[in-house]
C-alpha positions in Angstrom: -71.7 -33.6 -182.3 -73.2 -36.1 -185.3 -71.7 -36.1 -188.6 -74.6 -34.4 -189.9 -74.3 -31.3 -187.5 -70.6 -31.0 -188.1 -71.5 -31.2 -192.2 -73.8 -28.1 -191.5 -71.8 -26.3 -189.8 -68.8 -26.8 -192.0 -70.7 -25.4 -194.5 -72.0 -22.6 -192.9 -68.1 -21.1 -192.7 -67.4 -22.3 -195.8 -69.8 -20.5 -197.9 -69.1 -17.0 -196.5 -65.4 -17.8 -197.5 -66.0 -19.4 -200.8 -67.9 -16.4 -201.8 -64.8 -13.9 -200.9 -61.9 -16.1 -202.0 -62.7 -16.6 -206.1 -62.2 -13.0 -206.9 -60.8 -14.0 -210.5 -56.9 -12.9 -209.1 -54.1 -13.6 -207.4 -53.3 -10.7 -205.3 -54.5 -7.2 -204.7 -51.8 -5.2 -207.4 -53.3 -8.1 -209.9 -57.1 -7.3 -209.1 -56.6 -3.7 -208.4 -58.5 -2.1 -211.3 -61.3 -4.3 -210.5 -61.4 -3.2 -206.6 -63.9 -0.7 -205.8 -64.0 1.3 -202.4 -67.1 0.6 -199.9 -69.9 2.8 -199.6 -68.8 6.0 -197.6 -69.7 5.6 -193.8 -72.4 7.5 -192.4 -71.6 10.4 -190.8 -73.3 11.5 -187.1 -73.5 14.2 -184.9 -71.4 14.7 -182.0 -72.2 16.1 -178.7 -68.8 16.5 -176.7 -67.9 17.6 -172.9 -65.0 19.7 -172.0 -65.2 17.3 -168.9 -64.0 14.2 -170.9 -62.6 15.2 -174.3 -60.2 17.3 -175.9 -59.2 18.2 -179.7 -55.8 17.7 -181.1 -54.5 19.6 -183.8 -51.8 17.6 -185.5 -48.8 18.9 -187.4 -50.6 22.3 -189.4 -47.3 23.4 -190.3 -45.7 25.6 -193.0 -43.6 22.5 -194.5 -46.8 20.1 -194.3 -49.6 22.4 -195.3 -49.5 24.5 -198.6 -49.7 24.4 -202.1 -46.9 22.7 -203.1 -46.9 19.5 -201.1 -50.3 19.1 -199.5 -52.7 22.1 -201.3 -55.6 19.7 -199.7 -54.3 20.6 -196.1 -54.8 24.3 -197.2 -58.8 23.9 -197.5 -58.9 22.0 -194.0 -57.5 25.2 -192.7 -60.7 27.3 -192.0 -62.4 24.1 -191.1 -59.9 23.1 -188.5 -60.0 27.2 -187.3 -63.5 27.3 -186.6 -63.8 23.9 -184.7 -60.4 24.9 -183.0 -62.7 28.6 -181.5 -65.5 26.9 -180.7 -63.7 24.3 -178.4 -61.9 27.4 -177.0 -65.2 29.1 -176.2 -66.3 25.7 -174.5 -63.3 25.2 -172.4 -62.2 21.7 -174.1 -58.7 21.2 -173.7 -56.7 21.3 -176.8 -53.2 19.8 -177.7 -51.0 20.6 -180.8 -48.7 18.4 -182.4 -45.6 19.5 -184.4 -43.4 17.3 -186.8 -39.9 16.5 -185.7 -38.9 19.3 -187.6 -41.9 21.6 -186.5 -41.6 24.7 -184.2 -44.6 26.3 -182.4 -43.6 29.1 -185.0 -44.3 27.3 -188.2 -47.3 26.3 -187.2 -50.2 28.3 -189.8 -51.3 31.5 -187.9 -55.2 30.5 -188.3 -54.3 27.3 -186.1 -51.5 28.6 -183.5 -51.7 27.4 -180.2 -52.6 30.4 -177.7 -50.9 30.6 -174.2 -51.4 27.8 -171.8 -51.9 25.4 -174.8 -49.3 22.4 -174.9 -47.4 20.8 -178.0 -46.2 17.3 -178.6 -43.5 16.5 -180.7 -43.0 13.8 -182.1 -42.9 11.4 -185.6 -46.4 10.2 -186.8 -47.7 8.5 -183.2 -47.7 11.8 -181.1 -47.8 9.3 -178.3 -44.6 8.0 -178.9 -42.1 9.4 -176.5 -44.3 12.3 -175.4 -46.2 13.3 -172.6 -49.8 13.1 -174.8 -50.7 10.7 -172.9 -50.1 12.3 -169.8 -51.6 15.0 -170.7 -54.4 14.0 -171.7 -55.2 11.4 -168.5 -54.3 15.1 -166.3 -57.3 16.6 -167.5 -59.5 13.5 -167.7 -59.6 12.9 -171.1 -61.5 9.6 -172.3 -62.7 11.4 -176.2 -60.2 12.9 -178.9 -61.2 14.7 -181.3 -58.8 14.1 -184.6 -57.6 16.8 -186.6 -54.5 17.6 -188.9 -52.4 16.3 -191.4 -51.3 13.9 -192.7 -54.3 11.4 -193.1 -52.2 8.4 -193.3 -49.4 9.8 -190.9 -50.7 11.5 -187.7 -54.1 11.4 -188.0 -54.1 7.8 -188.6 -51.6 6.4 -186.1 -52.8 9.4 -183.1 -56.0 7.9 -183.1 -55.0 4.6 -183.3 -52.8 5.6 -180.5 -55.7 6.9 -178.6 -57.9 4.0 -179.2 -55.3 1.9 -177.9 -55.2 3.7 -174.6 -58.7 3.0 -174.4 -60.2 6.5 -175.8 -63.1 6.9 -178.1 -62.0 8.7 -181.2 -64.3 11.5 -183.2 -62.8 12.7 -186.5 -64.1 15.2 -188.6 -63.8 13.7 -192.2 -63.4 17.9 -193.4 -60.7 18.3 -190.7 -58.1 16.1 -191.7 -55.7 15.8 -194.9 -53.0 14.1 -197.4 -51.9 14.3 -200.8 -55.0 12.7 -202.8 -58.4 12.1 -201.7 -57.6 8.6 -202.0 -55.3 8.6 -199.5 -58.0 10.6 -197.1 -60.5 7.9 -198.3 -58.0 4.8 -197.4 -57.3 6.5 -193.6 -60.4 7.1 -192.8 -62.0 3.1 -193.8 -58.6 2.1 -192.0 -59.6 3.6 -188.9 -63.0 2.5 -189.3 -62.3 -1.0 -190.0 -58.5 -1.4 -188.2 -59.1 -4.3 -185.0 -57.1 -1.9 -183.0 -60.2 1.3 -183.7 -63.0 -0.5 -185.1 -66.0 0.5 -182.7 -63.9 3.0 -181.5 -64.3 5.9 -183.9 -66.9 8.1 -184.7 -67.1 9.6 -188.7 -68.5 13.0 -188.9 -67.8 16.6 -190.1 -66.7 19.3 -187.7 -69.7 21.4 -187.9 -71.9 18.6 -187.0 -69.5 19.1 -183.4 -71.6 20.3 -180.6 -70.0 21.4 -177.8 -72.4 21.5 -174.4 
């Protein structure tokens, strides 16, 4: 390579990196007022199979969802409800998820699990020392569909637990919850951004869910 080519392509790196590292701080708590999110993600439509996917409910539960602690879980409720009958009418598997503390009876009545329709339980990966995974290969699984709460807890680390196993991940922006919007906003770039999902993950909002 001659000194001159080397030059170029020295430079080449270096301006992309010059131009993120001067941000006029130190460190992200220093800079924070002066960070502003992305643009929001464009959301798509969906067209899932009951052949390869299924939809997981995650951790709806009296202690997780209501208006003391998590009042933005409450509006996901419906959401989660009518997505959760049409998969039924469409024969997609579906898997719930309850909290360590979680029983099938604290789960909120407009998302209880009907016969024949497993739980996991488990902390925030509902992979981790379940049969999900089992499960879900049983029935061919390949898709997820992400629901529940918390953003940053279940949602978050299910999906990343999926993507990880090599499944593509659909989440329904409307369909999933925490304490702030913030904190909804944060999962959701995480998961679109995160090395371990990035590519992996589809944005979109439950009604814009076909079912074939």
């Amino acid at each position: 390579m001659t000194l001159r080519r080397f030059a170029l392509l020295a430079l080449a790196f270096a301006l992309p990196c010059a131009a993120q590292a001067d941000d006029g701080y130190t460190d992200v708590v220093a800079g924070w007022a002066a960070i502003h999110p992305p643009a929001a993600p464009a959301l798509q439509d969906v067209t899932v199979s009951p052949v390869d996917t299924a939809l997981l409910v995650l951790d709806i539960e009296e202690a997780t969802c209501n208006a003391g602690r998590r009042p933005r879980c409450l509006k996901t409720v419906p959401v989660v409800a009518d997505l959760l009958t049409r998969a039924r009418a469409a024969g997609l598997p579906v898997v719930h998820s309850l909290t360590r503390r979680g029983t099938p009876e604290t789960v909120l009545p407009p998302v209880k699990a009907q016969t024949g329709e497993p739980f996991v339980q488990s902390g925030v990966d509902k992979f981790h020392q379940t049969r999900l995974e089992d499960i879900l290969k049983e029935r061919g699984v390949t898709r997820v569909i992400v629901t529940g709460t918390a953003a940053h807890g279940a949602v978050l680390h299910t999906a990343t637990g999926a993507a990880l196993r090599g499944m593509s991940v659909v989440l329904p922006v409307d369909g999933l919850s925490a304490e702030t919007p913030y904190i909804e906003q944060a999962a959701v770039w995480l998961l679109l951004e995160g090395p371990a999902t990035r590519g992996k993950v589809t944005p979109t909002r439950a009604a814009r869910i076909v079912f074939r």
